[in-house]
Structures are given as C-alpha cells and as structure tokens.
C-alpha positions as CSV (number, residue, x, y, z in Angstrom):
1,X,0.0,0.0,0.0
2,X,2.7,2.5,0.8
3,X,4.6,1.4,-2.4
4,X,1.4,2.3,-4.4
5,X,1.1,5.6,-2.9
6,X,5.1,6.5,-3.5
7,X,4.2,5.7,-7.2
8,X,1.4,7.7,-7.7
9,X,3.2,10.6,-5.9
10,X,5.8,11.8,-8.8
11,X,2.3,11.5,-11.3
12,X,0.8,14.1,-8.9
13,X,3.5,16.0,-9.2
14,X,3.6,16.2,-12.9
15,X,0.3,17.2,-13.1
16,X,0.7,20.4,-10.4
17,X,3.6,21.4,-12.0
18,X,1.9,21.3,-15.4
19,X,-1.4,23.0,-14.2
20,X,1.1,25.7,-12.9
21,X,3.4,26.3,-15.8
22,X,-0.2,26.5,-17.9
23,X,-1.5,29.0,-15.5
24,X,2.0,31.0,-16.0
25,X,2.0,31.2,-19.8
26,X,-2.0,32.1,-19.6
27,X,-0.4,35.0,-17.3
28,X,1.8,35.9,-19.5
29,X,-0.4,36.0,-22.7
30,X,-3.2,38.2,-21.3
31,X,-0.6,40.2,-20.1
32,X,0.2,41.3,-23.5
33,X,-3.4,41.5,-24.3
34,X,-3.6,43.6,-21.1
35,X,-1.1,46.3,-22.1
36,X,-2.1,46.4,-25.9
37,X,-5.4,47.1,-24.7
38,X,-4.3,50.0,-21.7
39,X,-2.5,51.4,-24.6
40,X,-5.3,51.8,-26.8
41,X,-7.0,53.5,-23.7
42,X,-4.7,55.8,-22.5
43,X,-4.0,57.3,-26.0
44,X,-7.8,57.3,-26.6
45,X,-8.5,59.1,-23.5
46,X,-5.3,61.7,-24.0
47,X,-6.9,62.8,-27.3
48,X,-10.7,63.1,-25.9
49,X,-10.6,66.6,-25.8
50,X,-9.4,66.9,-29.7
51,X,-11.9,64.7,-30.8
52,X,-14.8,66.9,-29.7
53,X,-13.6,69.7,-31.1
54,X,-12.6,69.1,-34.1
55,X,-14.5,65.6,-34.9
56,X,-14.2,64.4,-38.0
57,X,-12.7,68.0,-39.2
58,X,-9.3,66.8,-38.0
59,X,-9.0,64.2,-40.6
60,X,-10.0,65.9,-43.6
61,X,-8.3,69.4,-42.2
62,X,-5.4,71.1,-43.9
63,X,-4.2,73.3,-41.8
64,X,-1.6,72.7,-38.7
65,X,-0.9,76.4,-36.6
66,X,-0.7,75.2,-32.9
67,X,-0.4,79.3,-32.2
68,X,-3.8,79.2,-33.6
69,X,-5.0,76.3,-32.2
70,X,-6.0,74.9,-35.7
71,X,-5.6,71.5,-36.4
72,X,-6.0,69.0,-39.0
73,X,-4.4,65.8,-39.5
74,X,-5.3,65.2,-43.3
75,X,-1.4,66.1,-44.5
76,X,0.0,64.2,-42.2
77,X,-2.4,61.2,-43.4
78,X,-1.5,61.8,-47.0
79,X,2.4,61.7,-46.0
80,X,2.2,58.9,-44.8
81,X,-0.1,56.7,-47.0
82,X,2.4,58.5,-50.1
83,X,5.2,57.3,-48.4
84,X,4.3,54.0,-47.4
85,X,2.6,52.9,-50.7
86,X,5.7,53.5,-52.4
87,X,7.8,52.2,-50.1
88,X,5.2,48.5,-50.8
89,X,5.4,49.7,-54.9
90,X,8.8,49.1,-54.9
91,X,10.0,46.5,-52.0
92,X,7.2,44.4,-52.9
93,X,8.5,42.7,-56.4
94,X,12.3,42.8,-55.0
95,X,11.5,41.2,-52.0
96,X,8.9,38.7,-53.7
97,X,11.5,38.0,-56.0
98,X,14.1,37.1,-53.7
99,X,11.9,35.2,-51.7
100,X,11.3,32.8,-54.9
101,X,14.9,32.7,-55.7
102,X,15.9,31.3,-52.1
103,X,13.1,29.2,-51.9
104,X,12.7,28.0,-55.5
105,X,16.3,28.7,-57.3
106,X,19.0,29.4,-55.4
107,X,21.6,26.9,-54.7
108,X,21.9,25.6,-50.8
109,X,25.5,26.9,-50.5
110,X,23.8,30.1,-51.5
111,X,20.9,30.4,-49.5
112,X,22.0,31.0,-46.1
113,X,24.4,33.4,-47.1
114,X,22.0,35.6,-48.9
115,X,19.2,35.3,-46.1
116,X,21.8,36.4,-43.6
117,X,22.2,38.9,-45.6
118,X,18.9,40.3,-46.2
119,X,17.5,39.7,-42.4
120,X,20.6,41.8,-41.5
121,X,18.9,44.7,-42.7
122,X,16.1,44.1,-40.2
123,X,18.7,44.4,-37.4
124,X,20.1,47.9,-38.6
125,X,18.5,51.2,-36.2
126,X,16.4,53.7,-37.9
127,X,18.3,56.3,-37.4
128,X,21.3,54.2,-39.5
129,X,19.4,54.5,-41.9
130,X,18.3,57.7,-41.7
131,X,21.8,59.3,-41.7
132,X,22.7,56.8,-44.7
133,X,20.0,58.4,-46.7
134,X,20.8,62.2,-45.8
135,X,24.5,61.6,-47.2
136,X,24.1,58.6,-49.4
137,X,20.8,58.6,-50.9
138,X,19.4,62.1,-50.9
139,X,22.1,63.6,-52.9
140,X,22.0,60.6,-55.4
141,X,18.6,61.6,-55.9
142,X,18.8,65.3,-56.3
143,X,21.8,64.8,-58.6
144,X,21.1,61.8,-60.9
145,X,17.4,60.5,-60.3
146,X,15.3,63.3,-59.7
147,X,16.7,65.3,-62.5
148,X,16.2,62.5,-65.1
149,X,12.8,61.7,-63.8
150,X,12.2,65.4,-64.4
151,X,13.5,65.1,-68.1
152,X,11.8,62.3,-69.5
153,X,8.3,62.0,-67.2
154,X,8.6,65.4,-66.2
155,X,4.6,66.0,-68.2
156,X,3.9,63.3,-65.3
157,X,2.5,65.4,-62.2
158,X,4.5,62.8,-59.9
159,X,7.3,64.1,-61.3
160,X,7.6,67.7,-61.4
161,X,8.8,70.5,-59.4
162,X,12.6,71.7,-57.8
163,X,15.0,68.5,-56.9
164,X,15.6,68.4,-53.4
165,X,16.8,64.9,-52.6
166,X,14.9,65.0,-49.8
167,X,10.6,64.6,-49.7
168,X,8.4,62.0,-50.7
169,X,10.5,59.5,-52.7
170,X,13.6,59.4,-50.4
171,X,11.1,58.9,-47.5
172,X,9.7,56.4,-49.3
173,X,12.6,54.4,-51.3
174,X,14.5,54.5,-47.8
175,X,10.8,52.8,-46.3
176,X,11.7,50.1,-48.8
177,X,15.1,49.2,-48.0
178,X,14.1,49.0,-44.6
179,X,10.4,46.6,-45.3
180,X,12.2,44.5,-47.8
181,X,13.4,41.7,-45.4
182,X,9.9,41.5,-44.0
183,X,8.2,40.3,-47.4
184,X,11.2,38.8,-48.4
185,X,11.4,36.7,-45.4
186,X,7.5,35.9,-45.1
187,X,7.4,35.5,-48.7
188,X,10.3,32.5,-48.4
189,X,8.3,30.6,-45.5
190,X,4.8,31.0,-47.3
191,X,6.3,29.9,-50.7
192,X,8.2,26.5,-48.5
193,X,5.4,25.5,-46.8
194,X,3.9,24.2,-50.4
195,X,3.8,20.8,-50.4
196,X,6.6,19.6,-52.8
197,X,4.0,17.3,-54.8
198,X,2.5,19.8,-56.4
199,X,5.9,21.0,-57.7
200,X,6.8,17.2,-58.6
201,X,3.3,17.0,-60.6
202,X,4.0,20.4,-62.4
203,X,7.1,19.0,-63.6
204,X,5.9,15.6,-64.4
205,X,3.6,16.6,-66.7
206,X,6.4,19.0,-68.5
207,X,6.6,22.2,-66.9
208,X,9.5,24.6,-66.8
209,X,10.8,26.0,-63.9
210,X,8.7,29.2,-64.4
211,X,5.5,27.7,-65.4
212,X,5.8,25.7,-62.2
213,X,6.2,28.3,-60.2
214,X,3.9,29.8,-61.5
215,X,1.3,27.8,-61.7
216,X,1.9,24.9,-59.0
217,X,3.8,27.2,-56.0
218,X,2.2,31.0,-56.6
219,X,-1.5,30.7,-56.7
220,X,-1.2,28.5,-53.2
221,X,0.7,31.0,-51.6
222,X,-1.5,34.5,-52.9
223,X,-2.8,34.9,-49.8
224,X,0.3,34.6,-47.5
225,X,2.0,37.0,-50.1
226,X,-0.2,39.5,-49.8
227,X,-0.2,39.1,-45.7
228,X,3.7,39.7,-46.0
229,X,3.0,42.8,-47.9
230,X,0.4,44.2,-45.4
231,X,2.9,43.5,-42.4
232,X,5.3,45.5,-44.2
233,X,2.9,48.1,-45.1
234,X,2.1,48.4,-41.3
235,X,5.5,48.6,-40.4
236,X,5.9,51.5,-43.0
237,X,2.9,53.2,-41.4
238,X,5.2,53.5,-38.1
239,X,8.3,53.6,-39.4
240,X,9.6,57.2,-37.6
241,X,13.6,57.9,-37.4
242,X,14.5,57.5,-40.9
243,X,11.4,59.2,-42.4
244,X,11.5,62.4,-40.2
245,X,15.0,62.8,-41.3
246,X,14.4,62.2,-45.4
247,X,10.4,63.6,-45.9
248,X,11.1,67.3,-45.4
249,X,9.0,67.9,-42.5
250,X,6.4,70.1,-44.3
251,X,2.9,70.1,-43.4
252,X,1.4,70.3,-47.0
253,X,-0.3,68.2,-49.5
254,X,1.5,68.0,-53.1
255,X,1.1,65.7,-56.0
256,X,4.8,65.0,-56.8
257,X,7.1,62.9,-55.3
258,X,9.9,65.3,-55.6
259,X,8.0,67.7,-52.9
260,X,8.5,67.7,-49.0
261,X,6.2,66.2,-46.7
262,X,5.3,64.8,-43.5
263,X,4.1,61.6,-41.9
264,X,2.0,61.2,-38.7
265,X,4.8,59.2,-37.0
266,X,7.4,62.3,-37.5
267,X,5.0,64.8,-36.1
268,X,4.6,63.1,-33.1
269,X,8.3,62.9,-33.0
270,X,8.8,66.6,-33.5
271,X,6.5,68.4,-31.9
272,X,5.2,66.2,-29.3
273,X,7.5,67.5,-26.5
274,X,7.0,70.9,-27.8
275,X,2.9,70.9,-27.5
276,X,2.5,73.9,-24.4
277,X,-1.3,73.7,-24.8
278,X,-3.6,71.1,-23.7
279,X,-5.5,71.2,-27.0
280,X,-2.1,70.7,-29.2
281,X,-1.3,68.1,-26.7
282,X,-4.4,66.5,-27.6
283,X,-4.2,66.9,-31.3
284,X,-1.1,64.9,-31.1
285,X,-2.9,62.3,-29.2
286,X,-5.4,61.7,-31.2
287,X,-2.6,61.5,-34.8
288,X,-1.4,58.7,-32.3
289,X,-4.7,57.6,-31.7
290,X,-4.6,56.9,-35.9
291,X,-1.9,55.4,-36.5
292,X,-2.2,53.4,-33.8
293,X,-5.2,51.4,-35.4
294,X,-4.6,51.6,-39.1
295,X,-1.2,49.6,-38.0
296,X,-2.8,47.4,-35.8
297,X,-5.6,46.9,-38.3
298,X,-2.9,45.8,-41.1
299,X,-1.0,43.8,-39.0
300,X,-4.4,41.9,-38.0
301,X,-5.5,41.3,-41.6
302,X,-1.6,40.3,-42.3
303,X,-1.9,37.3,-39.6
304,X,-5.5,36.3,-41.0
305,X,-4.2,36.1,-44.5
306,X,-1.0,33.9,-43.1
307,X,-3.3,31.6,-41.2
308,X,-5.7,31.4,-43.9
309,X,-2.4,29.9,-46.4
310,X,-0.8,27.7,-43.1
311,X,-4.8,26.1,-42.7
312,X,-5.1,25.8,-46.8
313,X,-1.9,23.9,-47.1
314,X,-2.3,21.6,-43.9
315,X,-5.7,20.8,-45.3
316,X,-3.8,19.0,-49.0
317,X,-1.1,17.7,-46.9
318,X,-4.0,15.9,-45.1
C-alpha cells in the first residue's frame, strides 16, 4: 500500500507542475493583451478633448498652426499613406523576387548566405538608416534620379517640381530598404510550406521552372504573399527615425514625389515635446490615436491572411 502511494506521488506532481506552468504562460499572454489594450486606452482618453472639437474635421483638415489652435491631420495622413505605398510599390516585387529565388532557385551553399544577408537589414537602427539616406541617398537623388525623372516623365504630375533629394520618394525608397526583409522573409516561409508534390506534378507533366512556379507554388501561396505585404505596409505606417530625417517635414499636401512632406509618426516625433497647450497636446494624441489602429488593423489582416495559407496547405497535406 505505501509502495502504491510512493508511485502515484511523482504522477501528482507532474500534473501540479503542469497545471502551474499553464497557469504561468496564460499569465503571461493576457498580459500582453492587457497592455495592448491600456494602450489603446490611455491614447484614446489623451486625445478626448481633440476629438470633440474638431470631430471628423481633424481628418479631412489642412491646416496645422498650434499658435492658432488649428488643427488637422489630413497632411499628415497623405504623408504617410504617399510614403508608405511607395515604399510597398517598390520593395514588394524585389522582395517577392528574392523570396522565390531562395526558396525555389538558389543553390543551398547560396541560401544561407544571402538570407543572412537580407535579415541583416532588419537588425540595422532607424536612425542608421536615416543618416545613410541624408548623405548617401538624398544627394544621389537630387543629382542623378530626380533630374532625369524630371526630363523624361517630367509631363507626369509625380514628377515635377525643384529636386531636393529630400521629400516623398527618399522617404519612401528608404521605407523600402528598410520593409524588404519582412516580405522577403515571409514570402520564403509561405512559398516553403507548399507541399513539394504539387511542384513534382507540375514537372511531371512537363513544366518549366517558371511555369511551375507559376502555376503549382504561386496561386497556393497568394494569400500569404499578400499578408507579408500588409505587415510591411504596417511597419511602413510607423516607421519614424528615418522618415522624419528624409520627408522634409512640411505640413502640405502636393502631387509629386519630388515635394516635401510629413508623416504622422514624424510629427509626433517633432512636436510632441513641444505641445504647451492642452488642446495641441491632444491633437497629437489623437494623430497617435490613428496610427495606432490603421497599424494594428494591417498587421491583424496580415496574420489572418498567413493563417488562412498555413490552414489551406495543412488541409492537402492531409
């Protein structure tokens, strides 16, 4: 009888421990949950008082004059959606690309190498980048890009006006250096996890190696593709250091990408310790309060559209 109880004693100790090590990772996940959502409260509550003044005036608004107490977030907005979408127009078919080649074409002495490579670029500080692109990038612009964008699109509105280097398409070009290993790196584990019969069967019945990826790896893995795109697109939305130092920092609305801007994440970075009044202090909030959920929206829709490919494939692997 005593034997019987000494062997049941480690199995009830198993158990506890397990109940207790469930109970500490539950912790710790709503604790996440917990802050995310005291976040969304706090900066909701800060920017009360800008919401019912201005209401929806403050999105469609033009003007910023904190002397005046006139506020409206609409060039901002417009900064940053410029920015960001052609930040995606451009890092989206390089990093696609590369995601292909390492998964699809490149050699396996090759393929560490050039992921190492290209997740390095994840690691490197905004503001890295942001000085890179004041002395580096900028001046490339103004002296070899801008002028013969100017030259032969210049009857393009997108492409007219004074080169500066600096505005909307060093913001943005630097946006895509900087989301390029997030598609490229989502895009490689989407495109892998497609089962390798349907590449043997595209083969088989006489593919190339386009037409197989193409048809056989591609359509399987649209939806995961495009969720790589939107996580970079929400990272671009947020993206702070580099933009502030490359968009120009002007509050105006302008139809080519040679002009100077600004985004809602570089306004919060340059005036927010300057706001005196409540209302401008408020104002910021609620620019906060923006990009807050249009980030977290994309980044929701991005795991959805992941899922969606990881549930599509385990269902023809089953």
């Amino acid at each position: 009888m005593v034997e019987k109880k000494r062997a049941t004693r480690p199995w009830i100790l198993s158990r506890a421990s397990d109940n207790w090590f469930r109970l500490i990772v539950l912790a710790f996940a709503l604790l996440t949950v917990l802050i995310l959502a005291q976040m969304a409260a706090t900066v909701g509550e800060k920017s009360r008082e800008s919401i019912s003044h201005f209401g929806l005036s403050f999105i469609t608004g033009r003007e910023w004059n904190p002397l005046a107490d006139q506020f409206g977030a609409l060039p901002f907005i417009y900064g940053t959606l410029v920015t960001s979408v052609l930040a995606i127009l451009v890092a989206g078919p390089i990093g696609l690309g590369v995601g292909i080649f390492l998964s699809e074409l490149a050699p396996v002495w090759l393929r560490a190498p050039v992921s190492f490579m290209i997740e390095l670029l994840a690691a490197i500080p905004s503001i890295v980048y942001g000085m890179w692109g004041i002395f580096v990038l900028a001046p490339w612009l103004r002296r070899v890009v801008q002028p013969w964008l100017s030259d032969y699109f210049g009857f393009l509105p997108l492409f007219q006006g004074p080169a500066l280097g600096v505005g909307f398409l060093a913001a943005g070009l630097i946006l895509a250096i900087m989301v390029l290993p997030t598609i490229t790196a989502v895009s490689r584990e989407v495109l892998r996890a497609v089962p390798d019969h349907q590449r043997e069967a595209a083969l088989a019945l006489g593919a190339t190696r386009w037409e197989m990826i193409r048809l056989a790896v591609l359509p399987p893995a649209r939806s995961g593709i495009l969720g790589a795109v939107m996580l970079a697109f929400g990272r671009a939305l947020g993206e702070t250091m580099a933009v502030t130092m490359l968009i120009g920092n002007r509050p105006e609305i302008k139809t080519s990408l040679f002009a100077a801007g600004y985004s809602m994440s570089s306004v919060l970075a340059n005036e927010f310790l300057e706001a005196v009044t409540s209302l401008h202090l408020s104002a910021m909030m609620e620019i906060a309060l923006l990009l807050f959920g249009v980030t977290l929206l994309m980044n929701i829709l991005a795991r959805l559209l992941i899922w969606s490919v990881e549930r599509q494939v385990g269902a023809r692997v089953s």
